[in-house]
C-alpha positions in Angstrom: 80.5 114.7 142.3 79.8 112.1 139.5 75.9 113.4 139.7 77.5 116.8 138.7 79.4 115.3 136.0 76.5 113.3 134.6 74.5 115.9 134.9 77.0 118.2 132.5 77.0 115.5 129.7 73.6 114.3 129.9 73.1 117.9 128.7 75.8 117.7 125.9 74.3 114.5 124.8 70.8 116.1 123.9 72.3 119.0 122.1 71.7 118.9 118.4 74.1 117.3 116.1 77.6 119.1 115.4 81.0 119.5 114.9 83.0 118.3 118.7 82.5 120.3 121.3 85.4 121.3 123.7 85.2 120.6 127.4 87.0 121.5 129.9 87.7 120.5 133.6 88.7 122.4 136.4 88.9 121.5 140.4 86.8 124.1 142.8 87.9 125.5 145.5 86.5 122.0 147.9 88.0 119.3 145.3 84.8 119.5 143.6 85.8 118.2 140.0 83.6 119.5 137.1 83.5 119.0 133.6 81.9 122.0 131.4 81.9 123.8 128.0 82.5 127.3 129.4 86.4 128.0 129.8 86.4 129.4 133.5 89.9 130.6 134.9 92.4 127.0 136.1 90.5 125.1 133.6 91.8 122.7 131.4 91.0 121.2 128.0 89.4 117.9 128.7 90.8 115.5 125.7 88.3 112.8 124.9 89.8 110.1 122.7 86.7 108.6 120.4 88.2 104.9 119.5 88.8 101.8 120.2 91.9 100.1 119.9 91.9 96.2 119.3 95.2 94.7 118.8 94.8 92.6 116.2 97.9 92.3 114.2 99.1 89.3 116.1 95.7 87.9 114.9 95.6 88.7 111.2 99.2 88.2 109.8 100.8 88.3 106.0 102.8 85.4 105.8 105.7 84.6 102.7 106.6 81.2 102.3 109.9 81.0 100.0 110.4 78.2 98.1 112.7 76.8 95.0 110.1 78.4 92.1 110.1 82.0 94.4 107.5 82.8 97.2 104.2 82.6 98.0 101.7 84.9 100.1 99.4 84.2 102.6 97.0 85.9 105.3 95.7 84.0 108.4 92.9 85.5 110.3 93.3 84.1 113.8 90.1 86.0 114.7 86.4 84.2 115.1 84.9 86.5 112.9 85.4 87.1 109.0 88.1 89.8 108.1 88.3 91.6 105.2 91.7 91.8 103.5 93.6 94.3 101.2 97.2 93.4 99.9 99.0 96.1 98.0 102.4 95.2 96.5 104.4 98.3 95.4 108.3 99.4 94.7 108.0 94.9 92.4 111.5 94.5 90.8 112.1 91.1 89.2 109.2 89.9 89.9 106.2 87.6 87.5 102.7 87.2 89.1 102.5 90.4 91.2 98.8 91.8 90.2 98.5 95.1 88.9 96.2 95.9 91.5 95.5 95.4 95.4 93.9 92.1 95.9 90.8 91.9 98.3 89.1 89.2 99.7 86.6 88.3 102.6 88.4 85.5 104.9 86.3 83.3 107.0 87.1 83.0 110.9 90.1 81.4 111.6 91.2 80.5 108.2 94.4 81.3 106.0 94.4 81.8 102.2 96.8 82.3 99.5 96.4 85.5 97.9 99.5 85.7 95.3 102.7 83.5 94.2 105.5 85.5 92.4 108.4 84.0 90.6 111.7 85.7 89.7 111.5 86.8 86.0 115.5 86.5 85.8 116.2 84.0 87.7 119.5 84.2 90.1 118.5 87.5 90.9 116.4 87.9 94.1 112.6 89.1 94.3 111.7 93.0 95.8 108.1 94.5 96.7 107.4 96.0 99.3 103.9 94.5 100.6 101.2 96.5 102.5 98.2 94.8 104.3 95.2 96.4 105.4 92.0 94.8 107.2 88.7 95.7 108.8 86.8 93.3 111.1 83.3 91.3 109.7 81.8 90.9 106.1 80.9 94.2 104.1 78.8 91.5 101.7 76.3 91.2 104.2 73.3 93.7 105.1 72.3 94.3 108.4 68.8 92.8 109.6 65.7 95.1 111.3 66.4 94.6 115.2 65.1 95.8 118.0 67.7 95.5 120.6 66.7 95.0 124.4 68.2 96.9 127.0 71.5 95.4 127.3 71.2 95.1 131.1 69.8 94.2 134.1 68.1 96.5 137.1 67.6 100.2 136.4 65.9 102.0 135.2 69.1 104.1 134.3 69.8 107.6 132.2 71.0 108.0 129.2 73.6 110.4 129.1 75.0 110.8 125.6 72.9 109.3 122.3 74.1 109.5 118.8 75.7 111.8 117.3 76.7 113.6 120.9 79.1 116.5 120.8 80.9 115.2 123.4 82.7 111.9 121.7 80.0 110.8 119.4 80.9 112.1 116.4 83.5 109.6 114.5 82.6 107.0 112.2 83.4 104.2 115.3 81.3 105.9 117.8 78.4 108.1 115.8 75.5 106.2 117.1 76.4 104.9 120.3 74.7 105.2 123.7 76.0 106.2 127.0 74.1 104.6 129.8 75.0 106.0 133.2 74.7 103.1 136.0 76.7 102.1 139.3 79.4 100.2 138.8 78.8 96.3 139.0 75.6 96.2 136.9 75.1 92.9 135.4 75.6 93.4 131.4 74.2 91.3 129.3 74.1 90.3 125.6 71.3 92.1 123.6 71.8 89.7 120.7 72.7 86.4 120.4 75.9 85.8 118.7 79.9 85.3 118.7 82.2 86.7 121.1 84.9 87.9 119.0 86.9 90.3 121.4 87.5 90.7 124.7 89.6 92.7 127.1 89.4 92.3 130.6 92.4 93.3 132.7 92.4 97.1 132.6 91.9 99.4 135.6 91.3 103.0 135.7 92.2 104.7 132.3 95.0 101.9 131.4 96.1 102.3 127.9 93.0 101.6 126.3 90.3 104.6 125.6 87.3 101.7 125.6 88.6 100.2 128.9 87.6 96.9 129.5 85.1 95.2 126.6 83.4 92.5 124.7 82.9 92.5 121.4 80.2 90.0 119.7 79.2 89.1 115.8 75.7 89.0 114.8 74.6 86.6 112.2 74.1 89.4 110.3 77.5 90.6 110.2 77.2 93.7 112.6 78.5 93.6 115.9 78.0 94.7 119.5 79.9 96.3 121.5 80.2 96.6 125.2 82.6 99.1 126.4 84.1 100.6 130.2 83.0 97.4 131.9 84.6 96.5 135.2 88.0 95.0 135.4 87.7 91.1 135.7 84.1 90.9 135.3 84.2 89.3 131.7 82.4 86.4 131.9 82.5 85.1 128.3 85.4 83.6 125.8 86.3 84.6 122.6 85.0 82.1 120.0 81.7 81.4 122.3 78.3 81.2 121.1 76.1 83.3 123.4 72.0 83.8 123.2 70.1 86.6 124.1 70.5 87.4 127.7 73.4 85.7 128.3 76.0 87.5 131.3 78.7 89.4 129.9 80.0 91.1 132.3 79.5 93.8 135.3 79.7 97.8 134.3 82.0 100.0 135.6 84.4 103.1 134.6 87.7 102.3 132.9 89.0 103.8 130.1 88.2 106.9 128.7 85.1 107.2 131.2 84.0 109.9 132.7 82.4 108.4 135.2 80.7 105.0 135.7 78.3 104.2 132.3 78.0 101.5 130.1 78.9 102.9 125.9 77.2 100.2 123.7 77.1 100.8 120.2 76.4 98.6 117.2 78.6 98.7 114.1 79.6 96.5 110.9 82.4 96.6 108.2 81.0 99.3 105.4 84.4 98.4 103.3 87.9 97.8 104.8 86.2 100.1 107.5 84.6 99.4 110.5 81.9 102.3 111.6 78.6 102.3 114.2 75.3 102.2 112.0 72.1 104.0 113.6 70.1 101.1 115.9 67.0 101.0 118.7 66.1 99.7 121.9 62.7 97.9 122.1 61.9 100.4 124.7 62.8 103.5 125.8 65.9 103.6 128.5 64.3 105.3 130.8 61.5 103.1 131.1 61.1 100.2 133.7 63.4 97.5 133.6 64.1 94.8 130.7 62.3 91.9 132.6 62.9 89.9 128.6 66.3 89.8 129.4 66.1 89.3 133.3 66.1 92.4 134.9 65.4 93.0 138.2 
């Protein structure tokens, strides 16, 4: 059944670049699930959700600390990677020191900063704004670096099944140049780059409540970041805030998520301005080739 299903979107994958496709899914008559682009009779529209969701507003928090001459504002990134910041103050009523404009700023890895104090111009009266915060993971000040990444696992050799810009869910700015790499479940992952583990999630199962299932997230020195994504639950091997080199064990592959079947999603992205979006990349050979014996495959 899964060849069948690999099959379908290894086919959508190589399709030129477009707008998203629709798919839809429908059970034959001996259980056989299949997922195609041709609307036959029971089938349904098969919703792909293209993002990731990292909750990260326990980690990167606006903070107001009153005191006798008014308040002061702060953000703390909890995070091991820089975070841009944005704070817009609107609706300011009795208020000296607000700026006429949203403040940015680059804060480093688990670090707090003051971005404004305001005072009450009558005093007596109380203070009103109404603050709003925005952040996107990394540095946009610094420029990605020519890389050529190795295959960001071991045994194989495997099949790609969706490359950038695929109709079927790689086509927004988080996902546009991933790579889907069908494999069995339990493949030993491992890091293509040496760098920071800033994220990780490792207790889903099945589809959970996250569309990128269990992942690890890691910073480059040059500001862009790897991604690992569908990887088997409790496999995680690394910590956030851990230094890891080329090669280093991640974690084991597997299909949770918004999978379609078992498959490792990697995709490479940086902050491009209070947004965080996948940037074109290479392998240093092609995926179909034998394995990666640089990185220890088997």
């Amino acid at each position: 059944m899964l060849g069948r299903i690999f099959l379908v979107l290894a086919g959508l994958g190589m399709a030129a670049p477009a707008l998203a496709l629709t798919i839809y899914k429908y059970t034959d008559a001996n259980g056989v699930v299949t997922y195609s682009d041709k609307a036959v009779s029971g089938a349904q529209v098969f919703v792909f959700r293209d993002r990731m969701i990292e909750r990260l507003d326990n980690l990167v928090q606006l903070e107001t600390k009153k005191h006798a001459a008014g308040e002061t504002l702060l953000v703390r990134n909890d995070l091991y990677a820089p975070v841009e910041v944005e704070l817009r103050l609107t609706a300011v009523d009795n208020a000296t020191g607000a700026p006429d404009e949203p403040i940015r700023w680059v804060l480093p890895a688990r670090s707090k900063i003051r971005l404004a104090t305001l005072a009450p111009r009558e005093p007596g009266k109380p203070l009103r704004y109404t603050p709003k915060l925005r952040y996107a993971l990394g540095d946009p000040r610094l420029q990605p670096q020519l890389y050529a990444y190795p295959l960001p696992w071991r045994g194989g050799p495997f099949r790609q099944t969706q490359g950038a810009n695929g109709q079927y869910s790689h086509f927004t700015p988080k996902g546009r140049y991933a790579i889907d790499i069908a494999m069995p479940e339990g493949t030993p992952i491992v890091a293509a780059r040496a760098g920071v583990v800033v994220k990780t999630e490792n207790r889903q199962s099945g589809r959970g409540n996250n569309p990128s299932g269990n992942y690890v997230r890691i910073l480059h020195d040059d500001g862009t970041m790897g991604v690992y994504l569908h990887l088997l639950r409790g496999s995680v091997l690394v910590g956030e805030g851990q230094r890891v080199a080329l090669g280093t064990p991640l974690a084991r592959s597997g299909n949770t998520g918004n999978s379609s079947g078992p498959h490792l999603h990697f995709v490479v992205q940086r902050n491009v301005g209070l947004a965080l979006e996948s940037i074109p990349f290479r392998f240093n050979q092609p995926v179909n080739s034998l394995p990666n014996f640089a990185v220890g495959g088997e």
